[in-house]
C-alpha positions as a printed NumPy array, in Angstrom:
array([[ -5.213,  12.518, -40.407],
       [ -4.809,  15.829, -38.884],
       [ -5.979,  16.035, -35.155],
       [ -5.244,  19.116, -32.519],
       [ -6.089,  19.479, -29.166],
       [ -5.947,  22.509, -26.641],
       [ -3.796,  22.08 , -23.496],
       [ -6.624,  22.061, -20.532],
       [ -6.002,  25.728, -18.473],
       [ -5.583,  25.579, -14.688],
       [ -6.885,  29.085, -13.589],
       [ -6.367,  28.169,  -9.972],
       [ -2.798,  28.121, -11.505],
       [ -2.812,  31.649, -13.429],
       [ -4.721,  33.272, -10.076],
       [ -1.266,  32.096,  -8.435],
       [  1.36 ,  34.044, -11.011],
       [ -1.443,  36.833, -10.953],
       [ -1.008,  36.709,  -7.248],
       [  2.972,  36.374,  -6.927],
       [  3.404,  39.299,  -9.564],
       [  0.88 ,  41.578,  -8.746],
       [  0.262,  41.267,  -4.417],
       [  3.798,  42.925,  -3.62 ],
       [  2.95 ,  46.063,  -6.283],
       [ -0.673,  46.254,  -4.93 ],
       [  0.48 ,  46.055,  -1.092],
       [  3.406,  48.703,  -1.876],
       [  0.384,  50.841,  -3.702],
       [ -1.602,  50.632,  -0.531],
       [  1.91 ,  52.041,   1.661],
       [  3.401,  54.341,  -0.207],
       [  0.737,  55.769,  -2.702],
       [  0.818,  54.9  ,  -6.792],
       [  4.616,  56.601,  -8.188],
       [  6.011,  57.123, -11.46 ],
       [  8.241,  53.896, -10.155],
       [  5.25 ,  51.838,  -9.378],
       [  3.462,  52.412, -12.691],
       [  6.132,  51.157, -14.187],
       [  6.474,  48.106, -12.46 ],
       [  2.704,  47.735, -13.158],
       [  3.113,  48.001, -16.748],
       [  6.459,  45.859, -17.132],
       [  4.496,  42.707, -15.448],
       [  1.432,  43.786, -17.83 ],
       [  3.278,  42.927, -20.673],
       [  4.945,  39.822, -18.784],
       [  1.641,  38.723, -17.717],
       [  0.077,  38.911, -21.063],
       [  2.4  ,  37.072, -22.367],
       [  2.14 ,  34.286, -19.965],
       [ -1.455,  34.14 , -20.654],
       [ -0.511,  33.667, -24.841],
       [  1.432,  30.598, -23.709],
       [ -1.632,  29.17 , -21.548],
       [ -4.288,  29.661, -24.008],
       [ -2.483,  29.103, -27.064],
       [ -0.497,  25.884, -26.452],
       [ -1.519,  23.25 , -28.634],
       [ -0.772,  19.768, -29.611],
       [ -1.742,  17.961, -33.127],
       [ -1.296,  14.493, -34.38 ],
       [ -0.294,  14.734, -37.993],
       [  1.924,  12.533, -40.305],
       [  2.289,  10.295, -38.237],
       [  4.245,  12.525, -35.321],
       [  3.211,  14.799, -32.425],
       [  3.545,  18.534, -32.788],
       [  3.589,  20.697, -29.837],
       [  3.575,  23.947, -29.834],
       [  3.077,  26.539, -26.814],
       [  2.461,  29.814, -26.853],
       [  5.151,  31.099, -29.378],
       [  7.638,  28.07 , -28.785],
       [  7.591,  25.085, -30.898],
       [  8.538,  21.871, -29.751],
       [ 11.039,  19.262, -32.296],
       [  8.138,  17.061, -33.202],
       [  8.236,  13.76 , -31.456],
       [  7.447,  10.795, -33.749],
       [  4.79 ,   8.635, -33.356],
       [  6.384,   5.551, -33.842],
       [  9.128,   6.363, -30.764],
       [  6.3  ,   6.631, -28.617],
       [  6.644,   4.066, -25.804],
       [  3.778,   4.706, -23.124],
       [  1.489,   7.487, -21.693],
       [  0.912,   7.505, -18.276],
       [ -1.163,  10.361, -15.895],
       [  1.782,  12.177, -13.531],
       [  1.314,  14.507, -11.053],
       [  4.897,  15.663, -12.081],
       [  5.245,  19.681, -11.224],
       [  8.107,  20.286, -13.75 ],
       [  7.991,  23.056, -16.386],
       [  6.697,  21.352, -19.451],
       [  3.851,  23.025, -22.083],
       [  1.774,  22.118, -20.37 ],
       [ -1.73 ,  24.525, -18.717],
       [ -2.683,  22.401, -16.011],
       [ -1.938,  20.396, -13.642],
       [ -3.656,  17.598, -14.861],
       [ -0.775,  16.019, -16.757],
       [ -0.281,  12.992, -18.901],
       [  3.662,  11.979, -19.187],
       [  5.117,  10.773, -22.63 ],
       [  7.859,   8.594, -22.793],
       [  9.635,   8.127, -26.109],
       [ 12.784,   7.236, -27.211],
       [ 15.609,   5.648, -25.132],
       [ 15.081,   8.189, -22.396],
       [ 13.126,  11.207, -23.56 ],
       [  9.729,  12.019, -21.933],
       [  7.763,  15.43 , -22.249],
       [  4.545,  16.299, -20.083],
       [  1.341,  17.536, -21.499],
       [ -2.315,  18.66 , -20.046],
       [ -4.253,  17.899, -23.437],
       [ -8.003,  18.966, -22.958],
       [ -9.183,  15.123, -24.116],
       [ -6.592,  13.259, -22.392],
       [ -8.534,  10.004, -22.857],
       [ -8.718,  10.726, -26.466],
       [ -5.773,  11.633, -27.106],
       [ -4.108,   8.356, -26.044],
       [ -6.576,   6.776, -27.945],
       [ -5.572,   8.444, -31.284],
       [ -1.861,   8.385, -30.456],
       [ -2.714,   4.288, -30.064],
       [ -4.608,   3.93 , -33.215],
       [ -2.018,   5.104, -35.138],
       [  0.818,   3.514, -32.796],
       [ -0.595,   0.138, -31.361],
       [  2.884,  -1.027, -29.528],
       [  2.102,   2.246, -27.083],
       [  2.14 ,   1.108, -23.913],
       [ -1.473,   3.269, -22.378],
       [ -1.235,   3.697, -18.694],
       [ -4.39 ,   5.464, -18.965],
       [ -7.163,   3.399, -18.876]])
């Protein structure tokens, strides 16, 4: 079985890095006028921008042979077995993680490893993690 899920995108969250990059540049634009200094800095976080939007809209997770693949943006994660998979909880948890959104399920797997994801289908994915791992302990329901 080969299953893949989208992370779920906060855009409240990408209006806030649009914000913090671009608001100085566009207030400085407003002062002192558009320079060859200020195009440049407009271009630079372009590129830096677009490439934060690759890593929201292209991170992914997928349930196949038996482990959890996660891969975000152009990073890949070490895949996490299925069977080390102790429980999945909802968190509120703020800490980088590949995850979109801020509406966050915690893994914990392992002896003390735990990663944070915003799947799409949070529900579901639980559910499939579960059916092929019934000793998970689902916080979710």
């Amino acid at each position: 079985m080969k299953k893949t899920y989208r992370s779920k995108v906060s855009y409240l969250l990408l209006l806030f890095i649009f914000l913090l990059f671009y608001l100085p540049l566009i207030v400085e634009a407003t002062e002192t006028g558009f320079h060859r200094n200020l195009v440049f800095s407009f271009s630079l976080l372009f590129v830096i921008y677009a490439l934060v939007l690759h890593l929201f809209f292209f991170t992914i997770y997928t349930i196949e042979d038996n482990q959890l693949k996660i891969k975000c943006g152009f990073f890949t994660y070490k895949p996490i077995p299925i069977s080390a998979i102790k429980s999945i909880s909802k968190t509120r948890s703020i800490l980088a993680s590949p995850a979109a959104s801020f509406d966050r399920i915690e893994i914990k797997y392992g002896k003390w490893d735990e990663i944070i994801l915003s799947p799409q289908n949070k529900y579901e994915f639980a559910k499939d993690l579960c059916a092929i791992n019934p000793e998970i302990q689902n916080l979710m329901k």
